[in-house]
N, C-alpha and C positions, 0 to 999 in steps of 0.2 A: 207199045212196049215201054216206052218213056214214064208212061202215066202209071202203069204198073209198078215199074221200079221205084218211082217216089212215093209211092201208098206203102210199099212194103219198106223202104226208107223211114217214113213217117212214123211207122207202127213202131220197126224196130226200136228208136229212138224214144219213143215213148216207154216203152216198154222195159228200155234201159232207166229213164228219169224215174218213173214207179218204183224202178229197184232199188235204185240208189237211195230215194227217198224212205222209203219202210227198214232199210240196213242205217241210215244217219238216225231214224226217227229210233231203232230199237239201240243206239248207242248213246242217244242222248240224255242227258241231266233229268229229275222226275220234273222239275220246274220248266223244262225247255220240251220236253218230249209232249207230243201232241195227243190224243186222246182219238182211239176208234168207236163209231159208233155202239151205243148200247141197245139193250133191245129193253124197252119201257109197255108197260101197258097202254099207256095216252100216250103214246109218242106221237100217234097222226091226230090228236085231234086237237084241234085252234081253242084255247078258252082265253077270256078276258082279265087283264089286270085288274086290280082295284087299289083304289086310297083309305084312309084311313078310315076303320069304320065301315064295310062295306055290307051289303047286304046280307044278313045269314042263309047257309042252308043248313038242311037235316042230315044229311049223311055223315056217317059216324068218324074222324080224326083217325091218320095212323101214324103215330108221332115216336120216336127213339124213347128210350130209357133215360134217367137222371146221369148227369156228370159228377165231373170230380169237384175237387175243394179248389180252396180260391184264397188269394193273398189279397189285404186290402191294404190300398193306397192313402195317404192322406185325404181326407175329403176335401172338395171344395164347397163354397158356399151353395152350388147349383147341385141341388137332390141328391144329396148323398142316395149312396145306394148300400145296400146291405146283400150279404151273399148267403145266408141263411135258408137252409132246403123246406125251412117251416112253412107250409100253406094251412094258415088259418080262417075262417067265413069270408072275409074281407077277397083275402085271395083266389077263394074258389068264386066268390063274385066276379069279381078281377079278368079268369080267366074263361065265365060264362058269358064274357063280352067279347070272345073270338070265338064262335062256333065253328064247324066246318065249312069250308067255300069248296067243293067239287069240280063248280063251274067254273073258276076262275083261280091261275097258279099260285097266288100269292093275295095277301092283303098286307098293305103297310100302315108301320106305326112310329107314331113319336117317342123319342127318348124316354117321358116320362112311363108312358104304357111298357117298354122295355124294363127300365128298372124294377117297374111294379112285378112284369114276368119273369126277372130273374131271381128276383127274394121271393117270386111261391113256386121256383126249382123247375123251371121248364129250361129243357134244352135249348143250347147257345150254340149254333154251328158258324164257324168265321170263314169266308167264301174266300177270302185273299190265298195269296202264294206262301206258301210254307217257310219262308223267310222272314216275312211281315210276322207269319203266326206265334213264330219263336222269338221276334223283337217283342212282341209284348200283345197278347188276346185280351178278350173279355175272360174273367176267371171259370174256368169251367167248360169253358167252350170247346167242342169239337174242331178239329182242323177237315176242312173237307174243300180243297180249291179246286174250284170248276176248271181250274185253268190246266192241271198237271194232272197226267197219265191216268192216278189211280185211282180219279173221281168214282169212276162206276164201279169198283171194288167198294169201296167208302160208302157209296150210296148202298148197294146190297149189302152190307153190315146193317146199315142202318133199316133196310126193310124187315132184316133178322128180329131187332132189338123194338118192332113197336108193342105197345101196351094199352092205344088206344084212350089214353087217358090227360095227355097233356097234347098242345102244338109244339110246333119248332119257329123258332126266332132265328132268321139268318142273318148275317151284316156283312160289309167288307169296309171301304173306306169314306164311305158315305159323298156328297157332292155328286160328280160326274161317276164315280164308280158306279160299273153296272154288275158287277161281280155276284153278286147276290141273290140279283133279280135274275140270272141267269140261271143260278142252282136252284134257284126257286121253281126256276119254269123246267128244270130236268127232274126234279122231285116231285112235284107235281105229275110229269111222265111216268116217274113207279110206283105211283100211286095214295103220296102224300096229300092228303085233301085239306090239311088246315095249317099252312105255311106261311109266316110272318115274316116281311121285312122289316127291319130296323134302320130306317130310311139314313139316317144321320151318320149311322155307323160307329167307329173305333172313336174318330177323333171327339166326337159326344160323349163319348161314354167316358172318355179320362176329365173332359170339363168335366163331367160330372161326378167327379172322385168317384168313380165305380172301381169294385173291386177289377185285379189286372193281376194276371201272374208271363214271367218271360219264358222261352223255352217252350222245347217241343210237347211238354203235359199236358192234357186239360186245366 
């Protein structure tokens, strides 16, 4: 009888912490509130990262539409960068050297290969918290942080909006941030096959006078 009592003790008590938990979780901050499973096409399957340069495949990109406009920063002497939507030969060379990876969530890239993809108009998504986003983005860029509630509303916008014709570039704070490589590996789940990091991140990109705008805009 004893042992019955504390199972049904145990339960209840559980059952009570659950509740409490999903009532704090739907009253919390969109920055603090935790995020419920989504349902992904590759959600169950394991694929490989890659570094820079990785092997191509054939399967065809399904990448977001063009952003917004962009404020440019003084440059520094390291690569200025230009925010211009023009892709010209050079460019579409540029971005015939990231094919689609299927197999694997993400491929990552150097500052300068970034730059190069932002002046021929491929989408900029910034993985940090919506705080950071609005201290100051890459110009253009989408806010989409793995970390708060509405990731997976953000991501099914972005399945709405592909064209099949460009990758996506994600960042966050580069170093130990894993922010990025996180969103990489969830979009990659619904079905994004040709996903860029931009290993270095934010703080690289203002060394390198890239264009930056503050606020919650693209």
């Amino acid at each position: 009888m004893n042992l019955r009592r504390h199972i049904l003790e145990t339960a209840t008590i559980l059952l009570v912490a659950v509740a409490i938990a999903l009532v704090s979780n739907t009253l919390a901050s969109r920055e603090r509130k935790l995020k419920l499973p989504g349902d992904y096409p590759n959600a169950t399957t394991v694929g490989s990262s890659s570094k820079v340069n990785g092997e191509p495949a054939a399967a065809p990109a399904k990448p977001q539409g063009p952003v917004g406009t962009s404020v440019v920063l003084p440059p520094s002497k390291k690569s200025p960068v230009s925010s211009s939507p023009a892709a010209p030969a050079a460019d579409r060379d540029l971005l015939a050297r990231f094919p689609p990876h299927p197999d694997k969530p993400y491929v990552e890239i150097p500052g300068e290969d970034a730059a190069r993809l932002h002046t021929a108009g491929v989408p900029f998504l910034d993985a940090r918290r919506t705080s950071l986003f609005e201290d100051g983005h890459v110009a253009g860029a989408r806010s989409v942080s793995v970390w708060e509630s509405d990731v997976d509303e953000k991501v099914m916008a972005l399945m709405g909006e592909q064209d099949g014709a460009k990758p996506l570039v994600l960042y966050c704070s580069g170093g130990d941030c894993e922010d990025s490589h996180l969103l990489a590996q969830k979009l990659w789940g619904a079905g994004f096959n040709d996903v860029l990091v931009y290993r270095d991140g934010f703080p690289d990109w203002v060394k390198r006078g890239g264009a930056v705008r503050r606020g919650a805009a693209p």
